[in-house]
N, C-alpha and C positions, 0 to 999 in steps of 0.2 A: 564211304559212299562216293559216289559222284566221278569226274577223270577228273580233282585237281591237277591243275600244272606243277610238276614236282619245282618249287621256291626253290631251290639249291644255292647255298650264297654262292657269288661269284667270287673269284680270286682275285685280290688286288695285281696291279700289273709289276710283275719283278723289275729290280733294279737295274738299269740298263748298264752295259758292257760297257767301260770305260777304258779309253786307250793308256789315259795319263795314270791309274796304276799299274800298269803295264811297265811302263816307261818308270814308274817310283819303284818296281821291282829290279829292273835292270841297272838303276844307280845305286840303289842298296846292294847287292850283288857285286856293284863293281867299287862300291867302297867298303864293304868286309873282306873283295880279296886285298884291297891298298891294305890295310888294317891288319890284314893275315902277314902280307909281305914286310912291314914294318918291324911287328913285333919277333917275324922269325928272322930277319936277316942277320948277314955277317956282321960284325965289328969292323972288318973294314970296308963295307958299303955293300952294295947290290949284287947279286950272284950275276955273272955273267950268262949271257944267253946261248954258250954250248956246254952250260951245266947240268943240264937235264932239271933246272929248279921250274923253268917259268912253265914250260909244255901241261906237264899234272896238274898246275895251281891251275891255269887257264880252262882246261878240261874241266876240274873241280868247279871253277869261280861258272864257266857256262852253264852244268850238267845244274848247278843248284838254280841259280837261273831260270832254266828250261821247268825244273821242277817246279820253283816254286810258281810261276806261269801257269801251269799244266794245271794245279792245284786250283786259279784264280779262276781259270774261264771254265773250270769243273765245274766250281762251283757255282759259278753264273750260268751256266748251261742246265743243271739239276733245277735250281731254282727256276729258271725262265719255261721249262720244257714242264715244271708241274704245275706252273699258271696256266699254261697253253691249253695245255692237255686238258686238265682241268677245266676250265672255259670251253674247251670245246665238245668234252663230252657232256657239259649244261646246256650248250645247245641244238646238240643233236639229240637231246631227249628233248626239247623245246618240239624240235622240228617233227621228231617221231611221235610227240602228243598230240600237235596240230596235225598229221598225215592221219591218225589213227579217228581224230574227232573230224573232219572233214571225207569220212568215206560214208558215199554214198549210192544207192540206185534212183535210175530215173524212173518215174510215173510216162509209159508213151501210151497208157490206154488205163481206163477206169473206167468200173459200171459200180451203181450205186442204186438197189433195190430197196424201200422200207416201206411198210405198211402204213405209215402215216405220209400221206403225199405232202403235207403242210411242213414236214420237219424240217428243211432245210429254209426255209420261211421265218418262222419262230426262231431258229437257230440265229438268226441275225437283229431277231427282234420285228421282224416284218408283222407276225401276227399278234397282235395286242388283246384283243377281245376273247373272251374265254370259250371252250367250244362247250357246245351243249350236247351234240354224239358221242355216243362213247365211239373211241376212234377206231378200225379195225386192227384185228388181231394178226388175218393173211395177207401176205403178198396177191394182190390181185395179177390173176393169172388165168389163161382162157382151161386150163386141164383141173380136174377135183381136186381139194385136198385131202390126202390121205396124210393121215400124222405116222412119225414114225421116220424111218428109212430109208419107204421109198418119197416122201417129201424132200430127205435131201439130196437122193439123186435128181430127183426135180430139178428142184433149186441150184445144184450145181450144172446139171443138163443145160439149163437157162442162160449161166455166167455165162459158160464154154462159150454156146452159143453169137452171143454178143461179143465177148473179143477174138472168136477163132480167126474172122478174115482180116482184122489190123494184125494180128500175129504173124498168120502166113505170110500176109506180103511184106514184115519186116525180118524175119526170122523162117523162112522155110523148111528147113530141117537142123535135128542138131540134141544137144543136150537140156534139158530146160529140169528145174528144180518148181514145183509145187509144193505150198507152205497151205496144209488146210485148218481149219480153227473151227470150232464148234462149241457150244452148248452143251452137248451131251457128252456122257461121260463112257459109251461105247465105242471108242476110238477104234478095234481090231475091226468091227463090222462095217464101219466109216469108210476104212483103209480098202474092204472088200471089194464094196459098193463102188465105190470108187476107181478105181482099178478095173471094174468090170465095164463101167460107164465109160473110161477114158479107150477099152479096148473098141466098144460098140460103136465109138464114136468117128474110130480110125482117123486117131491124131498122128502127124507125121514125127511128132518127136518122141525122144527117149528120155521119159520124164524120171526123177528119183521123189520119190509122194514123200510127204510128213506130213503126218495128223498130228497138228501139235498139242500139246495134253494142254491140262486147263491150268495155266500160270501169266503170267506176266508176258505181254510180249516182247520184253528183252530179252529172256532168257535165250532162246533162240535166234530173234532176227540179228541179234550182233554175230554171232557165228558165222550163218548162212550170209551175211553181208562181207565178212572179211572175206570168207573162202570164193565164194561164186565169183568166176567169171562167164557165166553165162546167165540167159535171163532168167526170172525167180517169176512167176505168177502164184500170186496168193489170194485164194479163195475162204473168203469167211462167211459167217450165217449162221443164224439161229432161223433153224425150222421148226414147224408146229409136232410138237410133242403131247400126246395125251396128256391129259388134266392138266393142262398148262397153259400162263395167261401173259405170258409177254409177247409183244407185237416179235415178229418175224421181221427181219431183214438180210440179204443178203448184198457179198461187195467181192468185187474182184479187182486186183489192182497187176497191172501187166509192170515188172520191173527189170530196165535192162542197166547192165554198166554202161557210163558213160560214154568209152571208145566205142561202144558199138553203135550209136547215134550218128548220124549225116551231123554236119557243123550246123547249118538252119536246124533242128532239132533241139539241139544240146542248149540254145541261146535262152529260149522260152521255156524249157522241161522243167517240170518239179519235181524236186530233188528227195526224198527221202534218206534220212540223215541217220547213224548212228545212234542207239538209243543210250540214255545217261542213268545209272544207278542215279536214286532220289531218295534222299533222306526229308521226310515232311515236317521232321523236325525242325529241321535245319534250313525252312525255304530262303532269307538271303543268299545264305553261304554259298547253297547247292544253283539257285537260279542266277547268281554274281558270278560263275561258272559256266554256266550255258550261254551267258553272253560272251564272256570271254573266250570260247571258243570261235567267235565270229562266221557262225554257220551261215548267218545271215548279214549283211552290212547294216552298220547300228541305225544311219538316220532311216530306215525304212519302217514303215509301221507294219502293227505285227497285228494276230490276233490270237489269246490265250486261251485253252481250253484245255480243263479240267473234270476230272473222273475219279471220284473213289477218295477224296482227301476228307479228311476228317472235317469235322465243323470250324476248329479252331483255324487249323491249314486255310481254308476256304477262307475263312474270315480275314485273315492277315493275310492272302495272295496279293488285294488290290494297293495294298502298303508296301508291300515289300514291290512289287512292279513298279511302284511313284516312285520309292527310294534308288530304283535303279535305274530313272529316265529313260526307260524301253519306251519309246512312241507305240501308242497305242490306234487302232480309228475307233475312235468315242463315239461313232454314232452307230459303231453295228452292237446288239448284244447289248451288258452293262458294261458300259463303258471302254469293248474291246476285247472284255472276259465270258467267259461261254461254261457257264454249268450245262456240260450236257448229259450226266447221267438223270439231270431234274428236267431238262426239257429233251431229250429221247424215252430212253429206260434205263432202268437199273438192270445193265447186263456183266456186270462185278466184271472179273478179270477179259471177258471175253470181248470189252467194248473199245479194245486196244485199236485193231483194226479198223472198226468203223468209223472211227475218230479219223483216221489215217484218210480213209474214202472219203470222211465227208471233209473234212478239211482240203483236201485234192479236189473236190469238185467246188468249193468257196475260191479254188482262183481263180475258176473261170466265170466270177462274178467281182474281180477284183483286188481284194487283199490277197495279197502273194506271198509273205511269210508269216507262219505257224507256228507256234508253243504248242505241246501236246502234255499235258502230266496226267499221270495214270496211276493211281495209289490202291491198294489193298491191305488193310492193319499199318505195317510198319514197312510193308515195302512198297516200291515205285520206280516209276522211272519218266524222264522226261526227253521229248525227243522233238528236234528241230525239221519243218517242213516249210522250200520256198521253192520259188522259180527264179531266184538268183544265185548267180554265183559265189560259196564259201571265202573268205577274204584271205588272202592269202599272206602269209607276213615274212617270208622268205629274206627279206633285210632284215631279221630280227637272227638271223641264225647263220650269218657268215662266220666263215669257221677264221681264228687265228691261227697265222703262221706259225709256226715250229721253229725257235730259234737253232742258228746256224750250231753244228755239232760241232766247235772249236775247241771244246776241252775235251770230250772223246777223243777227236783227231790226233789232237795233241798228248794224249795217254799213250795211243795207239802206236802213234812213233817213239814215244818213250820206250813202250816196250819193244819196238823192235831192235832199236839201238843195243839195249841190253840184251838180246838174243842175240845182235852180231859182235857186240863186246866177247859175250863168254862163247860163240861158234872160235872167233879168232884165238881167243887166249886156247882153244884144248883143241882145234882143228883148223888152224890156218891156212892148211894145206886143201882140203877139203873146199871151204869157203869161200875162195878163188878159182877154184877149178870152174867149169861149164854148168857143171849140177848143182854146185854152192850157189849161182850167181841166179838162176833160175830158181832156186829152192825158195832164195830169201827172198827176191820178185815175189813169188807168191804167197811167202806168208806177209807180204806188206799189200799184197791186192787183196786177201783174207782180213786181217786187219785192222786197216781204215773201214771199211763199210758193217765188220760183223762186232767191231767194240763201240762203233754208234747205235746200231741195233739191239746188240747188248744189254746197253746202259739202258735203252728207253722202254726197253722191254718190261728191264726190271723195275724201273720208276715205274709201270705202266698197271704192274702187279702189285704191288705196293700201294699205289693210289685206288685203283678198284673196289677195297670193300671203305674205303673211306668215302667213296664216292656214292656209294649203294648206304650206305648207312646213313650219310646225310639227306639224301634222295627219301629214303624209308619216313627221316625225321620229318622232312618236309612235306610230306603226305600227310592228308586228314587222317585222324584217327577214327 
């Protein structure tokens, strides 16, 4: 459940590149060849130097040298490039977990219809005393109700209505995506109605409809949030349906991406946030998660509201919120927390939405950031709503340097040396010529950059499923 941050330990930092074994390599070197020279000389002293003795021994005393060198910052290179690497692919899944929890659409226009005018009252605790009307079941409205179908063209007739001139004049033609949600479980006739309404209405955009079925609203609005870049209006409602006794509400929330807002816009908008799989089992774990994504900056106060959580879930909310020092305002609601399926209605999976509405219309009464959980049996999901800005932790995920390819490099010329060793020894001729001299130019401009490549490549392959396994272990189960 939940987007934990994948925990991946980090890599202690390799041992850094020392010059002084370098330099303990080249005196070793030049005292095995004294050592070599000793043991094999003449009896009567040192070979002269037009014996052909000292040239090979030098060669030899270098080339092991060189080797043994090659060998040293190989392997300081391997080691330091799979810390790096390592480290830096821990923070670019940092970075891509925060980019993926910090996406969001802006709120530039909400309507919010319920049959109980007191709901948003109560909702805060404003109204104390108990009512003695039974409260009504219709949206008051000046046309009849007729239950059924055409009720919900009604009712979506109405939405339209109400935001089509703030649309226009921010959005005047274009592609727009409609998200509908309902009550009822004839979605293909919704989709009709609908589509015949938005013809008759002669809207200038080029909408793509979804009736979304009757589930959770994550399951969809995460999709439709990653993909859309254009604005998303979504229309929800429960209309009056024969033999049926829940009040009627409906909500329309205009949602555009960010870039598409003037800068004075973008300052004060409320934000709708990513929604979070929610295990109610697990409220710390899962709610020690939602803060830690910092959708909202922690000293700000919040207000919680909940839908659908079991008795036990409900009962442990207000402890597990104290446990995690989230500022609450204690004076709206219980103490900052909002049963609202007990103070609106019981509209099980479908009262996603109007959470969303009415919490968007409580900022412009003040509290500016929202907790949303929304539970059914065993699933749920919990979703962040404010009018500030996500926090952004971009110092948390500067990438490490890549240390310097010194012992590549250094293979790299090994091997060309021995490629001009054996060109010379079976083609001398060749080798010096025009084509020889250009030949080996290029296989040393190939060379140096394609055996650092090489190398990191293959470290890079090698390291990946160790990096995805640990990532996998570091995940909730």
């Amino acid at each position: 459940m939940g987007w934990s941050l994948p925990n991946i330990p980090i890599k202690e930092s390799a041992p850094a590149w020392s010059p002084w074994i370098c330099l303990l390599i080249i005196v070793a070197g030049v005292f095995v060849a004294l050592i070599q020279v000793v043991m094999h000389s003449p009896i009567g002293g040192l070979a002269k130097l037009a014996s052909g003795y000292w040239l090979p021994l030098t060669a030899y005393t270098l080339m092991g040298i060189a080797i043994a060198i090659t060998l040293y910052l190989l392997w300081w290179e391997i080691q330091s490039y799979w810390v790096s690497n390592w480290n830096n692919w821990r923070r670019n899944s940092h970075l891509a977990w925060q980019y993926r929890a910090h996406q969001h659409l802006c709120v530039v226009r909400h309507a919010l219809l319920t049959a109980d005018p007191q709901l948003l009252p109560r909702l805060v605790g404003g109204v104390t005393e108990p009512q003695d009307d039974v409260p009504p079941l219709t949206l008051a409205m000046d046309k009849p109700v007729i239950p059924g179908i055409s009720r919900f063209e009604q009712l979506c007739q109405h939405l339209i209505q109400q935001c089509r001139a703030s649309f226009i004049q921010r959005y005047p033609s274009g592609q727009l995506t409609v998200l509908v949600q309902t009550t009822s479980m004839d979605k293909e006739r919704e989709e009709e109605a609908f589509i015949r309404l938005w013809a008759a209405e002669g809207l200038p955009w080029t909408p793509t409809i979804k009736c979304l079925p009757d589930e959770l609203l994550c399951h969809d609005w995460n999709q439709r949030l990653q993909a859309t870049h254009a604005p998303v209006l979504v229309l929800a409602l429960h209309y009056r349906q024969p033999e049926e006794n829940l009040p009627e509400y409906a909500c329309a929330l205009m949602l555009f991406p960010e870039a598409m807002l003037k800068p004075t816009e973008r300052r004060d908008a409320v934000r709708v946030f990513r929604a979070m799989a929610l295990n109610t089992g697990a409220l710390p774990r899962e709610l020690a998660e939602l803060r830690d994504m910092a959708l909202q900056p922690a000293g700000i106060k919040h207000l919680v509201w909940y839908s659908g959580l079991s008795g036990s879930s409900a009962q442990a909310l207000g402890r597990v919120i104290n446990e995690l020092s989230l500022p609450l305002h204690a004076d709206i609601a219980a103490a900052g927390i909002i049963d609202f399926a007990k103070i609106s209605a019981d509209y099980g999976r479908q009262a996603g939405w109007l959470m969303v509405a009415a919490a968007t219309e409580m900022v412009n009464y003040g509290p500016g950031s929202h907790w949303l959980l929304h539970a059914d049996n065993k699933q749920g999901y919990a979703m962040a709503l404010g009018n500030s800005l996500p926090v952004s932790r971009d110092e948390e995920v500067k990438l490490s340097p890549l240390p310097y390819p010194a012992g590549s490099l250094c293979l790299a010329i090994l091997f060309n040396i021995a490629v001009f060793s054996a060109i010379a020894h079976f083609l001398p001729d060749w080798l010096f010529s025009s084509y020889g001299v250009l030949s080996m130019l290029l296989l040393l401009v190939v060379t140096l950059p394609g055996t650092v490549f090489l190398l990191r490549r293959t470290l890079a392959s090698l390291q990946r499923p160790r990096f995805i396994q640990a990532a996998g272990l570091a995940r909730k189960e």
